[in-house]
C-alpha positions as CSV (number, residue, x, y, z in Angstrom):
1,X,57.9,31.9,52.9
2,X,59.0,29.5,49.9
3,X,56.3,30.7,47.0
4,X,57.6,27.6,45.2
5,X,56.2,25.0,46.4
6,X,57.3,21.5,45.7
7,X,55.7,19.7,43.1
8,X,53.8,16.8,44.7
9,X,53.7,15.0,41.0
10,X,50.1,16.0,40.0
11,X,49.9,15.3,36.1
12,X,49.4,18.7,34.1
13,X,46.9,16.6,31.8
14,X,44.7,15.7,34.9
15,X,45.0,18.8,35.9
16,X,43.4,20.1,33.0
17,X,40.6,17.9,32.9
18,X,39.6,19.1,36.7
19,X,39.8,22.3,35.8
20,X,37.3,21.6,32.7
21,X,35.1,19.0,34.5
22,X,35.1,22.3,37.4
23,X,33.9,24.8,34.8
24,X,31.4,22.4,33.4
25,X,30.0,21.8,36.6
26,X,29.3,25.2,37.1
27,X,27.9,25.7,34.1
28,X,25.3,23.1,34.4
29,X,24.3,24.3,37.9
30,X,22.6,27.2,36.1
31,X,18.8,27.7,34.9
32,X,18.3,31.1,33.9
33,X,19.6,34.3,32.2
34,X,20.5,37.5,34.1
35,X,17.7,39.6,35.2
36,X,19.1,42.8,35.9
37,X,16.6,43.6,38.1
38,X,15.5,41.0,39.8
39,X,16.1,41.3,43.5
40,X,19.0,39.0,44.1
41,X,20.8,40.8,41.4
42,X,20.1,44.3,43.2
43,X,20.6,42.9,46.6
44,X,24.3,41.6,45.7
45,X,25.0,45.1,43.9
46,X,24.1,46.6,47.2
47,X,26.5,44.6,49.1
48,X,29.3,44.9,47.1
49,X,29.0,48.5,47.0
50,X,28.9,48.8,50.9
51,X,30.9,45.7,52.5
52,X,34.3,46.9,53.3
53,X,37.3,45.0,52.9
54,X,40.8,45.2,53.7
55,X,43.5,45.5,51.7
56,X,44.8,41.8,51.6
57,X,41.2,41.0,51.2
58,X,39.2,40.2,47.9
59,X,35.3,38.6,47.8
60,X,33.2,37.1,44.9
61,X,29.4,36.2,45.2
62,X,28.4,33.7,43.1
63,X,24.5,34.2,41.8
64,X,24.0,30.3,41.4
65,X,21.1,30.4,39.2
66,X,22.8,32.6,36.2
67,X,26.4,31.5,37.0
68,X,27.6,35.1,37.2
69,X,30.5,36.2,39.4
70,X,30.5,39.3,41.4
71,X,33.8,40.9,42.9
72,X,35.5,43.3,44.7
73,X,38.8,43.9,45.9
74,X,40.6,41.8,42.9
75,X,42.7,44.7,42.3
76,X,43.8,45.7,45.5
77,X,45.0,42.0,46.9
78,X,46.2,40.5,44.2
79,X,46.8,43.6,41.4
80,X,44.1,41.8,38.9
81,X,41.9,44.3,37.3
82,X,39.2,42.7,35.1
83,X,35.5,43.4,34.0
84,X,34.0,40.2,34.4
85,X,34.8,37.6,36.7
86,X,34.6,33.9,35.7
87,X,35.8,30.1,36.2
88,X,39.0,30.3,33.9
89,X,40.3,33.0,36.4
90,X,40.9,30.4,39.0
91,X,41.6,27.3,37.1
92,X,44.7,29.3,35.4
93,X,46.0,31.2,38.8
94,X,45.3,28.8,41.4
95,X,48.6,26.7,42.1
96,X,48.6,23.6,39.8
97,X,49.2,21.2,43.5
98,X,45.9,22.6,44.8
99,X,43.7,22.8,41.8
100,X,42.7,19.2,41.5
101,X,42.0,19.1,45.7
102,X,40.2,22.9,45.3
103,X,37.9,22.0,42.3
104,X,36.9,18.6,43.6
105,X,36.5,20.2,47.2
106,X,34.7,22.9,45.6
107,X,32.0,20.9,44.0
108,X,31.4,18.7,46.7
109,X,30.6,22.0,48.5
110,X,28.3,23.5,46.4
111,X,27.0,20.1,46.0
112,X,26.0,19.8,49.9
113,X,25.1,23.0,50.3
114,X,22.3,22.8,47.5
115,X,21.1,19.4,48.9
116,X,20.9,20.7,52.1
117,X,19.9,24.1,51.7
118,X,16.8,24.2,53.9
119,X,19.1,23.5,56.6
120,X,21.3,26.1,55.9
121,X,21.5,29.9,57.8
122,X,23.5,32.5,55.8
123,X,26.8,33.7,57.4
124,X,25.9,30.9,60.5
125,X,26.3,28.0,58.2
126,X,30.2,28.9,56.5
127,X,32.9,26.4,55.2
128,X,37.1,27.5,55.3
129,X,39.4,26.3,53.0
130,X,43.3,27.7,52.3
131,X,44.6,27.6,48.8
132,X,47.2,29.4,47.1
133,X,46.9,31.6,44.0
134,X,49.1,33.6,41.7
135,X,49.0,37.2,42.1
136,X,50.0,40.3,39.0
137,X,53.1,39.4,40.1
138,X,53.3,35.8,39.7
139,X,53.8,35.2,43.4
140,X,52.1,32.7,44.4
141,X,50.3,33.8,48.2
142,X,48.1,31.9,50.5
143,X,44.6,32.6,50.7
144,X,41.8,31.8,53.5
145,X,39.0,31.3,51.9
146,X,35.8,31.7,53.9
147,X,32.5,31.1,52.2
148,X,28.6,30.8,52.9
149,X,25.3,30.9,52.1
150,X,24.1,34.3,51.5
151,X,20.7,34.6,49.8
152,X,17.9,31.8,50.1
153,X,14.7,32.3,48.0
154,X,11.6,31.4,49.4
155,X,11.9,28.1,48.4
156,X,14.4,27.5,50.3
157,X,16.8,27.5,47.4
158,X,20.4,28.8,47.4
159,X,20.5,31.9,45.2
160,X,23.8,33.6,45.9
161,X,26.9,31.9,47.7
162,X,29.6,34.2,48.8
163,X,33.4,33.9,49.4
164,X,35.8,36.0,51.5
165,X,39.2,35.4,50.5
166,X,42.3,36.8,53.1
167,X,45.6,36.7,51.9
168,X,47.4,34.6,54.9
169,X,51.6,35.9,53.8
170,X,53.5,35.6,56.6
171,X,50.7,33.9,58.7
172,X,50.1,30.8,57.2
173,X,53.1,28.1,56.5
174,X,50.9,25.4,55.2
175,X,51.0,24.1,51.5
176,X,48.3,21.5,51.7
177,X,45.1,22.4,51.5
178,X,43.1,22.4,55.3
179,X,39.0,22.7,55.1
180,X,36.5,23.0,57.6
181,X,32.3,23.4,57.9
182,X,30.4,25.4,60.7
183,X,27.2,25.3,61.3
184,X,23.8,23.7,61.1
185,X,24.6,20.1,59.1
186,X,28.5,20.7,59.0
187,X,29.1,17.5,60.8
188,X,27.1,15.9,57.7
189,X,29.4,17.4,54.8
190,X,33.1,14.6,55.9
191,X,30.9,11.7,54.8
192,X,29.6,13.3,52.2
193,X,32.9,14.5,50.9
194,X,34.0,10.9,51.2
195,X,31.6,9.4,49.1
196,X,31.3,12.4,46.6
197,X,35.3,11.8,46.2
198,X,35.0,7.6,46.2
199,X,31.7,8.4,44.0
200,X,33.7,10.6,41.5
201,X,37.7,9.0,41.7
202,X,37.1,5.5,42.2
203,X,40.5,4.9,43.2
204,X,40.4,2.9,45.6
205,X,39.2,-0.9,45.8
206,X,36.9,-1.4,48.6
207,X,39.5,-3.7,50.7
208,X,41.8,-0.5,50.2
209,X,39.4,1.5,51.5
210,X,39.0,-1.2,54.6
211,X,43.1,-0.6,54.9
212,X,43.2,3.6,54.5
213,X,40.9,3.7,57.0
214,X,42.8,1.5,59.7
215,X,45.8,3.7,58.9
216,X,44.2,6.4,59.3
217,X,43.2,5.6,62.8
218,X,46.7,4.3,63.8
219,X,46.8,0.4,63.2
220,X,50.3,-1.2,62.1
221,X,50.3,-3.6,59.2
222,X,50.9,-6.7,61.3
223,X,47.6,-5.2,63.4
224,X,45.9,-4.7,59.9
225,X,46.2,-8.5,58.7
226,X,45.0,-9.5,62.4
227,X,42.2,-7.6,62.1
228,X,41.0,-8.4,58.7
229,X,42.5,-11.6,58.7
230,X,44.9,-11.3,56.1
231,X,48.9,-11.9,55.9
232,X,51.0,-8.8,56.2
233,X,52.5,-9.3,52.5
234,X,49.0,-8.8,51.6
235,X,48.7,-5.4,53.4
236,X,51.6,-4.3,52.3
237,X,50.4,-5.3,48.9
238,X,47.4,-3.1,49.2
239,X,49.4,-0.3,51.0
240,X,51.7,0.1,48.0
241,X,48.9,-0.1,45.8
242,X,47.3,3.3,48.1
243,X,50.1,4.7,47.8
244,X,50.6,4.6,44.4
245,X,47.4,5.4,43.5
246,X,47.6,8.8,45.6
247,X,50.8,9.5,44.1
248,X,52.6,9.7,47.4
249,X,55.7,7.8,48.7
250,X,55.1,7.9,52.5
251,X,52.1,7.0,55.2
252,X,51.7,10.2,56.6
253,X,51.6,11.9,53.0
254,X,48.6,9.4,52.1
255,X,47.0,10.1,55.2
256,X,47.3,13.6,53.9
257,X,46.0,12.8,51.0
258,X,43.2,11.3,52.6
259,X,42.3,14.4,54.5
260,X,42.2,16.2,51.7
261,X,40.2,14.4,49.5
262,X,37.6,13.7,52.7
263,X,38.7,10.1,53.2
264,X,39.4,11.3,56.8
């Protein structure tokens, strides 16, 4: 497998400024200091110590309310051996094509999940993305990431969110990014993804929109400008405008783009 992926023309400033707007909005999802012990705290610590992983396998639980990170298996998967887990880890390792889909993916998830949270079943109600990530060895691998709910409070509140990540070498080919929910309300989080993504980019004009969408579900141009009673210059217009606004240089690579940002 090619560990060098092809750049897909992602600018290193924007880049940046997901990776800042990411750790800010973490940061303002918190509401309290660490209790040491407090019962979520000693419940994770408990299930850290006894939850066994394989060796190409690392796991983080993130305790919501404080913001803090606990880990295991860091060391053994990808050779990182660290104290304290936090944000900056993944915005520096996680390969600079993927950050800007992970961190917006990523928010909209944790955004969902804490609107919907009474809805939610730990381990039932789980969400997979694949990513890739720099090892000690600055080897870039492919990870599964598989994440869920894990504590509710009475209040039907998510406490503590938890992430099993499985490095996928030699099983997984793809270097796009691929997501998908289980569970109760999972048919719920597309839409939402869409409009958290529209909500947040604003890239797209709303007769673009009209357009990505008939693409996506097959429809030539000429069968475009029939449809919404437009010429075809005009579609092609707005189809160069998508495409330059996605950074992409062929329909099938905007479609992608589309997937991945939950237009589809």
């Amino acid at each position: 497998m090619n560990n060098q992926a092809p750049r897909l023309g992602v600018p290193d400033d924007s880049v940046a400024i997901e990776g800042n707007k990411f750790k800010s909005f973490l940061v303002n999802m918190t509401s309290q200091s660490l209790d040491r012990e407090s019962e979520v705290h000693l419940r994770i610590l408990e299930y850290i110590k006894n939850i066994q992983l394989f060796h190409n396998q690392f796991l983080y639980i993130h305790h919501i309310k404080t913001g803090k990170f606990y880990h295991k298996g860091f060391e053994e998967c990808l050779g990182f051996r660290f104290q304290e887990l936090t944000a900056d880890f993944f915005v520096r390792n996680i390969h600079v094509d993927d950050r800007v889909t992970y961190f917006n993916v990523s928010k909209a998830l944790l955004s969902f999940v804490t609107s919907h949270a009474a809805d939610l079943v730990p381990f039932e109600s789980n969400f997979h993305i694949n990513y890739r990530i720099k090892n000690s060895d600055d080897v870039y691998v492919p990870i599964l990431r598989q994440s869920s709910v894990m504590i509710l409070n009475e209040r039907h509140e998510i406490e503590a969110y938890l992430s099993l990540c499985t490095d996928m070498t030699n099983i997984l080919d793809s270097i796009r990014i691929r997501w998908h929910m289980f569970g109760p309300k999972s048919e719920k989080f597309p839409q939402f993804l869409y409009q958290y993504a529209n909500k947040k980019t604003g890239i797209f004009s709303d007769r673009e929109l009209e357009i990505l969408q008939l693409l996506i579900e097959g429809y030539s141009s000429t069968e475009i400008g029939e449809k919404l009673f437009i010429s075809l210059n005009t579609v092609n217009t707005h189809r160069k405008s998508l495409m330059k606004k996605a950074n992409v240089k062929k329909t099938v690579e905007l479609i992608a783009f589309a997937r991945e940002k939950g237009y589809l």
